[in-house]
C-alpha positions, -999 to +999 in steps of 0.1 A: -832-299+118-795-298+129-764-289+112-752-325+107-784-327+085-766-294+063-732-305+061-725-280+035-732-254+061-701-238+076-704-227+108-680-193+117-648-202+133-642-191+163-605-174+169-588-191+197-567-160+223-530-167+217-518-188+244-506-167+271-469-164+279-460-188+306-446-166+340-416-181+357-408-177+398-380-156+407-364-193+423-368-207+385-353-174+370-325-176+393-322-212+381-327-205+346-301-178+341-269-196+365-253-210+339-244-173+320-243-155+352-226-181+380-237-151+402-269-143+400-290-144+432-329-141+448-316-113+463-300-097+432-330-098+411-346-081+440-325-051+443-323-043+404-364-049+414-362-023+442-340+001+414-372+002+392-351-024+362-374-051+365-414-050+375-427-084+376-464-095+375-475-100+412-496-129+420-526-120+446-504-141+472-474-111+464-454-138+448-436-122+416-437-140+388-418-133+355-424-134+317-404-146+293-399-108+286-388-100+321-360-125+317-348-113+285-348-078+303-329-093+334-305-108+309-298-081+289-291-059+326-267-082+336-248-087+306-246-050+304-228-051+337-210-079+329-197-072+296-198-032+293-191-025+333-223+003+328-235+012+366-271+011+369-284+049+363-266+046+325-279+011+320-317+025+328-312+050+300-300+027+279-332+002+283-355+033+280-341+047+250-344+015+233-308+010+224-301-022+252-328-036+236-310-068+222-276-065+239-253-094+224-237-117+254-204-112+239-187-074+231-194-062+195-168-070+169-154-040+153-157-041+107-123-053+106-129-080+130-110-070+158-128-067+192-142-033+200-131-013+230-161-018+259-173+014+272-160+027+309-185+027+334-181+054+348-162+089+341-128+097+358-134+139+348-172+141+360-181+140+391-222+145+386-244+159+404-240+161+448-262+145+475-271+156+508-265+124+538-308+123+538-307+117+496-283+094+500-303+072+526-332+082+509-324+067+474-302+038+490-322+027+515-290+027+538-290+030+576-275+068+582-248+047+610-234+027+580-228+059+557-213+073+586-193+044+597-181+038+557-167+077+559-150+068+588-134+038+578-121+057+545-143+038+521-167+068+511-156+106+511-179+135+515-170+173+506-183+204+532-202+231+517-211+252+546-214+233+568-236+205+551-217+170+537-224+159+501-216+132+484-211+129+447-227+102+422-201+076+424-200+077+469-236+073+464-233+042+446-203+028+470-232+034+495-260+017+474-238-015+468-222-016+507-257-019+521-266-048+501-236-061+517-248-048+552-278-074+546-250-102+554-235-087+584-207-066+561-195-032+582-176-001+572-143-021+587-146-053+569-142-030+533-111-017+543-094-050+525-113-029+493-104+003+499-065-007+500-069-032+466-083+003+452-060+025+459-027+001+452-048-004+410-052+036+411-015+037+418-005+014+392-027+032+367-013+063+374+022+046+370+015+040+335-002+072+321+015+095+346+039+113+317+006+116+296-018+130+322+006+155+331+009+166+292+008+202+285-007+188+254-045+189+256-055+162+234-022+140+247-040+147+283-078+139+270-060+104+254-045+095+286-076+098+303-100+080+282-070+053+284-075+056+320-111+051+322-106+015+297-075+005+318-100+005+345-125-008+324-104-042+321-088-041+354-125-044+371-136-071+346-101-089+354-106-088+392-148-103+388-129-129+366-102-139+395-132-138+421-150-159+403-124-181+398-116-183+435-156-190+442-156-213+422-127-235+449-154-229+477-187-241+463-163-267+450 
């Protein structure tokens, strides 16, 4: 005797696994994401990799391969550098305390419908915590010549204590981003061109807020700054919109 002789017979269903997310290469993420982010790169994704952002799924080959939620991460990371100018120490905060978690591509929208202020990224009145030369090449990965050759070139500064250099948060991250450059033959002389276009926008900055920073008035002072720190705010979004503009002419 069979079943088909029992039609009334129901045999138990059997509950099929959930189809499994399909994985993307890091070529097909690059691919996938150009259009938001004209500058996203292989070698992009692979340093926000090396800075412990992203941990793709590794095939037994070593070939990474992405889920869907990977991308959304990788999205919501460079839209926070995009659109709120966060370095990445305060953008890993923000993914693990949750509050990244579904980062619009556009800046919020105040209640009255005006555009809210972005948020600086980075402080002009803290400085953070200092760095020996062997943290800095420890946690940049940087060749101890270049971080001596940026310093002499002016690009990075370092302050003496006892004999010992230091470096606060903000060289270390000069450092972090130069070497990335150092990958394409870029050298402690060839930043000078930045190290001039920085210090001409400080001096316009200052131009504007000078009677207010030098306020006897405490709050008038603690206004200026925080003007400061969104003047810069816009000026660094302005000059990634005219380099991008300018790229745009080479690739044609």
């Amino acid at each position: 005797m069979t079943v088909a002789d029992h039609p009334e017979i129901e045999l138990p269903v059997e509950e099929s696994a959930p189809p499994r997310e399909k994985s993307m290469t890091i070529g097909a993420v690059t691919k996938a994401l150009k259009q938001e982010f004209p500058d996203i790169s292989i070698s992009k994704i692979r340093y926000l990799e090396d800075q412990k952002l992203l941990m793709p799924r590794r095939t037994p080959g070593g070939y990474r391969l992405y889920s869907p939620s990977d991308v959304q991460r990788l999205r919501t990371i460079l839209r926070l550098q995009r659109d709120e100018f966060l370095p990445l120490r305060v953008i890993r905060q923000e993914l693990a305390s949750g509050r990244a978690a579904d980062a619009a591509p556009v800046a919020a929208t105040a209640g009255d419908g005006r555009r809210a202020a972005r948020r600086p990224s980075v402080s002009v009145s803290e400085r953070g915590p200092l760095y020996s030369l062997d943290d800095v090449v420890e946690e940049t990965r940087a060749d101890p010549a270049l971080v001596r050759e940026l310093e002499e070139y002016g690009v990075i500064k370092s302050e003496n204590r006892a004999g010992v250099k230091y470096y606060d948060e903000t060289e270390r991250e000069i450092v972090r981003a130069v070497a990335e450059l150092a990958r394409y033959g870029v050298g402690g002389r060839n930043l000078r061109v930045f190290r001039s276009s920085a210090d001409r926008e400080a001096a316009l900055l200052q131009q504007i807020l000078a009677p207010a920073l030098r306020s006897r008035n405490p709050q008038r002072r603690k206004e200026a700054v925080e003007a400061l720190e969104n003047l810069a705010a816009v000026t660094s979004h302005l000059k990634h919109l005219l380099l991008v503009r300018d790229l745009r002419t080479i690739v044609g």
